[in-house]
VMD Tcl script that draws the C-alpha trace (Angstrom):
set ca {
  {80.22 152.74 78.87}
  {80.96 152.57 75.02}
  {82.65 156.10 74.24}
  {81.31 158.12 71.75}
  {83.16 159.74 68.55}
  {81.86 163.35 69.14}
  {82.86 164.76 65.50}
  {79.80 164.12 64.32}
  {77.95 165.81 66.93}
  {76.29 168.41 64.91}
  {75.96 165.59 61.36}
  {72.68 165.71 59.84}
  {70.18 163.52 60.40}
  {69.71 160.47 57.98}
  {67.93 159.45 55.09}
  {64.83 157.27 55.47}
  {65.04 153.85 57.03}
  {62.77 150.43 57.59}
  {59.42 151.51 59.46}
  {59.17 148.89 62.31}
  {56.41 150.53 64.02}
  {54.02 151.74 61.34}
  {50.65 153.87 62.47}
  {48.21 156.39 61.14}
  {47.95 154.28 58.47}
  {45.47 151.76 58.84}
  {41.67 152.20 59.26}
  {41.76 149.85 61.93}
  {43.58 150.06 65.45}
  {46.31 147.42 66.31}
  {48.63 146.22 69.13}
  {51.71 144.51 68.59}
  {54.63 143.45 71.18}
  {57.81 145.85 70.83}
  {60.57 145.16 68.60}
  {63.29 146.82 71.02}
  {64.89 146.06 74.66}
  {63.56 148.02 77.60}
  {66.90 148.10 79.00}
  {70.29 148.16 76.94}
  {72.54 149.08 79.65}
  {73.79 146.97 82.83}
  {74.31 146.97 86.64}
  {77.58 148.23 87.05}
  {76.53 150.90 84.10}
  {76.09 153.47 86.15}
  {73.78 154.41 89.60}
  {71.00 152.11 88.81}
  {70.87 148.68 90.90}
  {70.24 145.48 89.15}
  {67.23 144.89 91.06}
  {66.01 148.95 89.80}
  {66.94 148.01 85.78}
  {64.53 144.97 86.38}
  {61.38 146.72 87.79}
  {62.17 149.32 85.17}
  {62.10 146.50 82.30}
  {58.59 145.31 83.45}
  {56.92 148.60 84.63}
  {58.89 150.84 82.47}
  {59.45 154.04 84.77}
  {61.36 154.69 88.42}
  {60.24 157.37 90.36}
  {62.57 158.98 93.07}
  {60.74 160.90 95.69}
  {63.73 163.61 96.51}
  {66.78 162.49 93.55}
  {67.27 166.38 93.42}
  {67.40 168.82 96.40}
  {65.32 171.95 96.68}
  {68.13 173.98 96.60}
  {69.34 172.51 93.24}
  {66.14 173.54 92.33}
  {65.68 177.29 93.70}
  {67.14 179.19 90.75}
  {64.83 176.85 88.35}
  {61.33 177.94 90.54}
  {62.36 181.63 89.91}
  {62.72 180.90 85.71}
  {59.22 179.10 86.20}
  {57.81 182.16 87.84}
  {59.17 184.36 84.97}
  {58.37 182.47 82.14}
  {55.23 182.23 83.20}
  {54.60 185.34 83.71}
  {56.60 187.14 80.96}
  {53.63 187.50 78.16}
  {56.42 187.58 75.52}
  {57.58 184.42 76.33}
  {53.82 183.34 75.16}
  {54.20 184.88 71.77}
  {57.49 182.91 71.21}
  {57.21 179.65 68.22}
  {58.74 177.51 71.64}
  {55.31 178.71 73.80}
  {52.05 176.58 73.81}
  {49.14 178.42 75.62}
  {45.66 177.24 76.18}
  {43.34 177.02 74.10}
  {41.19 179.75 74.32}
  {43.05 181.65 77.09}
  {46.35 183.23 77.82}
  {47.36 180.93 80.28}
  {50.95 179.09 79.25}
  {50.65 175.03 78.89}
  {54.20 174.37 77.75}
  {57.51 176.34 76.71}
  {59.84 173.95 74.57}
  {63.64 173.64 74.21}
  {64.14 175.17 77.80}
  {67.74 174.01 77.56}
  {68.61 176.62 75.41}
  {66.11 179.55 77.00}
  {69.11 180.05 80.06}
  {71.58 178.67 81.66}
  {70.01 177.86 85.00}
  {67.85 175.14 83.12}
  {70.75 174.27 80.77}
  {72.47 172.93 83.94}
  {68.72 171.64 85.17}
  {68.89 169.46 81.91}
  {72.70 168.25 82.08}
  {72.60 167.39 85.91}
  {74.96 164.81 85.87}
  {72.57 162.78 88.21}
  {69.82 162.69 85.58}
  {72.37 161.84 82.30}
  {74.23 159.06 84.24}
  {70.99 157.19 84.68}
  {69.59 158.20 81.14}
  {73.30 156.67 80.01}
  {72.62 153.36 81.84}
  {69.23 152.90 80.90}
  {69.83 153.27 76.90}
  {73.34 151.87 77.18}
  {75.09 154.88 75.60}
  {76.00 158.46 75.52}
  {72.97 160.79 74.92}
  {71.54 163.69 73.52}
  {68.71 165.81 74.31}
  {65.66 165.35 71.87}
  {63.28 167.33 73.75}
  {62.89 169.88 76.82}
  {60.07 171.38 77.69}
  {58.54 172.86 81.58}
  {54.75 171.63 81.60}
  {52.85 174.31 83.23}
  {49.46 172.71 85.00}
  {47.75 176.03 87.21}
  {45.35 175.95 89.77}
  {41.70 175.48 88.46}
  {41.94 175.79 84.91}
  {45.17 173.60 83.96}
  {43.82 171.26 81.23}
  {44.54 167.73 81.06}
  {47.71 166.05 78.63}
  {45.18 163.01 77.26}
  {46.42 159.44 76.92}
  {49.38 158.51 74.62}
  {52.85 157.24 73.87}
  {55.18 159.48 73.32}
  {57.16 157.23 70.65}
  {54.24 156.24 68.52}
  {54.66 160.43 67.96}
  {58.20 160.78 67.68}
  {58.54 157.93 65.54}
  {55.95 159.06 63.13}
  {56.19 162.70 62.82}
  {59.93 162.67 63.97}
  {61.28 159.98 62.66}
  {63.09 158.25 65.40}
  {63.51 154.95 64.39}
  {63.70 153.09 67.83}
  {62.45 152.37 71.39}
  {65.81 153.26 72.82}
  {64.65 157.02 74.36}
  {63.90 157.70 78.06}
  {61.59 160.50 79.15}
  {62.47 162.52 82.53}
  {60.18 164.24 84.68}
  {61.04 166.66 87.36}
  {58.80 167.92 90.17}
  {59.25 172.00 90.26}
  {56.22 172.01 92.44}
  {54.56 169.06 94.46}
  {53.15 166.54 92.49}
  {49.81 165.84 94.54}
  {47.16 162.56 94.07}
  {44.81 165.75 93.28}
  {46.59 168.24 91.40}
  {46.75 166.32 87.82}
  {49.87 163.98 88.36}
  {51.61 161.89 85.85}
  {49.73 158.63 85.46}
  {51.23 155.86 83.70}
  {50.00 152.34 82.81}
  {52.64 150.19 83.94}
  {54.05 147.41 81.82}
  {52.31 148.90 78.46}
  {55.98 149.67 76.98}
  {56.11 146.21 76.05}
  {53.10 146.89 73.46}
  {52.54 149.49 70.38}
  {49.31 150.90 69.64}
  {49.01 151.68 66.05}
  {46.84 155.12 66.11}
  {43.86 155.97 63.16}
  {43.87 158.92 61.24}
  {46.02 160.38 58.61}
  {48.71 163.03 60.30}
  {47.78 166.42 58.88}
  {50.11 168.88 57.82}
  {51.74 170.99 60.50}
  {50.14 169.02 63.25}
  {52.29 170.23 65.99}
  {50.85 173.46 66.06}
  {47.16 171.86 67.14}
  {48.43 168.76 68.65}
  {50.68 170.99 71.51}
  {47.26 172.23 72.79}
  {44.99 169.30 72.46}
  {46.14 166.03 70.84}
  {43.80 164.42 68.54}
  {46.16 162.30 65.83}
  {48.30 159.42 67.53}
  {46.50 159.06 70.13}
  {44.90 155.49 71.68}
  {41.41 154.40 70.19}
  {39.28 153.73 73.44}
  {38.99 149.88 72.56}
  {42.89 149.84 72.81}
  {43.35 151.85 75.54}
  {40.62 149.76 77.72}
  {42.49 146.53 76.86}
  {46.12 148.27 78.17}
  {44.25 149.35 81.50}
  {42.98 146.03 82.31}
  {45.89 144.52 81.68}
  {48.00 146.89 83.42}
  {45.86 149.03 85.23}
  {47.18 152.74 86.26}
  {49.78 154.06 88.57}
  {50.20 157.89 89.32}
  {54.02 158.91 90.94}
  {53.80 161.69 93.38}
  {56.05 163.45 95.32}
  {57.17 166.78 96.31}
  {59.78 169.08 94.91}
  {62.86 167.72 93.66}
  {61.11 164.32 92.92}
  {61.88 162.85 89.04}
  {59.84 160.11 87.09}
  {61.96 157.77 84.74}
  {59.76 156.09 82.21}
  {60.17 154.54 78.63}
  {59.04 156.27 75.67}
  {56.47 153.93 74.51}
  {54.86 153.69 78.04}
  {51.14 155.04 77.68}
  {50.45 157.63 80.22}
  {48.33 161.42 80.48}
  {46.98 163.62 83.09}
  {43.96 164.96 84.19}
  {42.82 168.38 84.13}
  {43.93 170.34 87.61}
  {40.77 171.79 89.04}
  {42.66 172.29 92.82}
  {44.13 175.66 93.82}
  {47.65 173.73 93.76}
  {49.65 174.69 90.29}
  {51.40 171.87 88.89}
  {54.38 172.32 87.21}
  {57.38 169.81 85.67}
  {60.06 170.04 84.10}
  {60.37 167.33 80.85}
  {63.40 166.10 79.41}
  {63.68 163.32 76.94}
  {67.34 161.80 76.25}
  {67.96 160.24 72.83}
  {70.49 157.61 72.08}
  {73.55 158.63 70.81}
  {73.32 155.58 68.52}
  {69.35 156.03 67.54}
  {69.28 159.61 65.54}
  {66.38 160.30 63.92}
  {65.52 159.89 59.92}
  {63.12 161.17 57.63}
  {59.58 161.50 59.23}
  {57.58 158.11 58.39}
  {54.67 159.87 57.89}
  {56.11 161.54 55.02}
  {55.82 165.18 55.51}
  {58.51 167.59 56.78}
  {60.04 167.46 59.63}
  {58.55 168.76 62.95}
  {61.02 172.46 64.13}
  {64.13 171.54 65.91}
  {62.68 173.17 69.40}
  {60.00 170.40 69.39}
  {62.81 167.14 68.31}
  {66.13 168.10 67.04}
  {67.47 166.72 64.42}
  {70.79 168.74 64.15}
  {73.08 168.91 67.38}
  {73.87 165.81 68.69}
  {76.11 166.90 71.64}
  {76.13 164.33 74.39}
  {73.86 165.96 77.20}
  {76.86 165.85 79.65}
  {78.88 167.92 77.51}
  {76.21 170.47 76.35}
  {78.57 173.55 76.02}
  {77.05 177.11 77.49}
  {76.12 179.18 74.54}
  {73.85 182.45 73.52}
  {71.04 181.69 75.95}
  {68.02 184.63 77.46}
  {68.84 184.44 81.08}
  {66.26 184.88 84.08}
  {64.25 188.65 83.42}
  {66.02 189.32 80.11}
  {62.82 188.83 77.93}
  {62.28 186.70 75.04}
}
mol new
graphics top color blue
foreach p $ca { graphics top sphere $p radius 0.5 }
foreach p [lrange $ca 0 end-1] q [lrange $ca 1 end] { graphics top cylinder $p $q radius 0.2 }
display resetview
């Protein structure tokens, strides 16, 4: 594994660079192939099998039915239950609620809310096979818990995840892997993950000009960077769909240009994940290529660049302390 000079963990981010994956700039919709590798680490790399890093290269996710153990996982289900219920939490800038209820849909940058999902976010088991995957140290770009509750939990609609943090983030390349953890079973009927296997090898370029401040709109209900119907349709029958379940404990790998959503969750089962996205060490992001500011560091940081393995405890809110 190539080591990693860590004096620069907290540099800047950089200036603007080439746009290899323009969108929102076009009337017109349009796929291309990727410009990246899928994989950039090897076998030998780090837990991953050879015969793993190749499904992963043409289906772009794993899925592990129990990679973490329940009791790993007990201290995390009691922050769940208090976050959820805490209603200052919901008044916090890292808090998305419903729209048009109360009810919480996502709190962001949960590695630095407490130190039980600080540890959650630098398991070791997790950042080894981020490592091998982008074939380098990494940091964490994003953490989030997605909240899904019985009966009303609305649906995440069909995207990639990179067309979004290229655009509005600025990260410059396909070289970011996307981690999701089951905190409560992951049913066929409670609004599981679906993915569309094998679309990381193309790049839908979205319509519509990003607005100003579109995070604050697009957290509830995403309307900019997000598939036209004719390009989704064409994905689908190419790929079709494939939707990882699994009880507690049970993580999704996938690629960060892989198209996926959710339904809505209309069952009395709550669904609730945990979402982690690892950066490349080696892939910081650069000015925004849409050309307005940058989106807050609790959504995609842009500032501390600590490897996740080595993401030192500092002044967190622990369990029942408040927000």
């Amino acid at each position: 594994m190539k080591t990693t000079d860590t004096s620069a963990m907290r540099a800047p981010a950089t200036a603007r660079a080439e746009d290899r994956y323009p969108s929102r700039v076009s009337a017109q919709a349009q796929i291309t192939d990727r410009k990246d590798p899928v994989v950039w680490g090897r076998a030998g790399d780090g837990p991953l099998s050879e015969a793993e890093l190749r499904f992963y290269e043409d289906h772009g996710y794993l899925s592990f039915e129990q990679l973490l153990g329940q009791d790993e996982l007990e201290a995390c289900l009691a922050e769940l239950d208090f976050l959820r219920r805490d209603e200052g939490v919901k008044d916090a800038p890292e808090a998305v609620v419903e729209p048009g209820s109360r009810e919480l849909r996502s709190v962001f940058a949960i590695h630095r809310r407490s130190e039980v999902l600080r540890r959650l976010c630098a398991h070791p088991k997790l950042v080894a096979i981020a490592r091998q995957l982008l074939g380098s140290e990494v940091y964490i770009h994003q953490s989030r818990i997605n909240y899904k509750g019985g009966f009303r939990g609305k649906e995440f609609y069909w995207h990639s995840d990179f067309e979004t943090w290229h655009v509005e983030d600025g990260v410059p390349s396909m070289r970011m892997v996307s981690c999701s953890i089951g905190l409560t079973p992951n049913t066929p009927h409670n609004g599981p993950l679906m993915l569309v296997p094998g679309s990381q090898q193309r790049y839908v370029s979205c319509v519509g000009e990003t607005p100003d401040d579109n995070y604050r709109s697009s957290l509830k209900r995403q309307e900019v960077g997000v598939p036209d119907d004719a390009s989704l349709t064409r994905l689908v029958e190419e790929f079709g769909i494939v939707a990882p379940v699994g009880p507690v404990g049970s993580v999704t790998f996938f690629e960060c240009n892989l198209m996926h959503g959710s339904n809505s969750n209309i069952t009395p089962l709550p669904r609730s994940n945990a979402f982690i996205v690892y950066n490349s060490l080696e892939n910081r992001p650069v000015d925004p290529f849409c050309g307005l500011p940058p989106r807050p560091d609790f959504i995609a940081e842009r500032r501390d660049f600590t490897p996740a393995g080595e993401f030192p405890p500092g002044p967190m809110r622990a369990c029942g302390e408040g927000s």
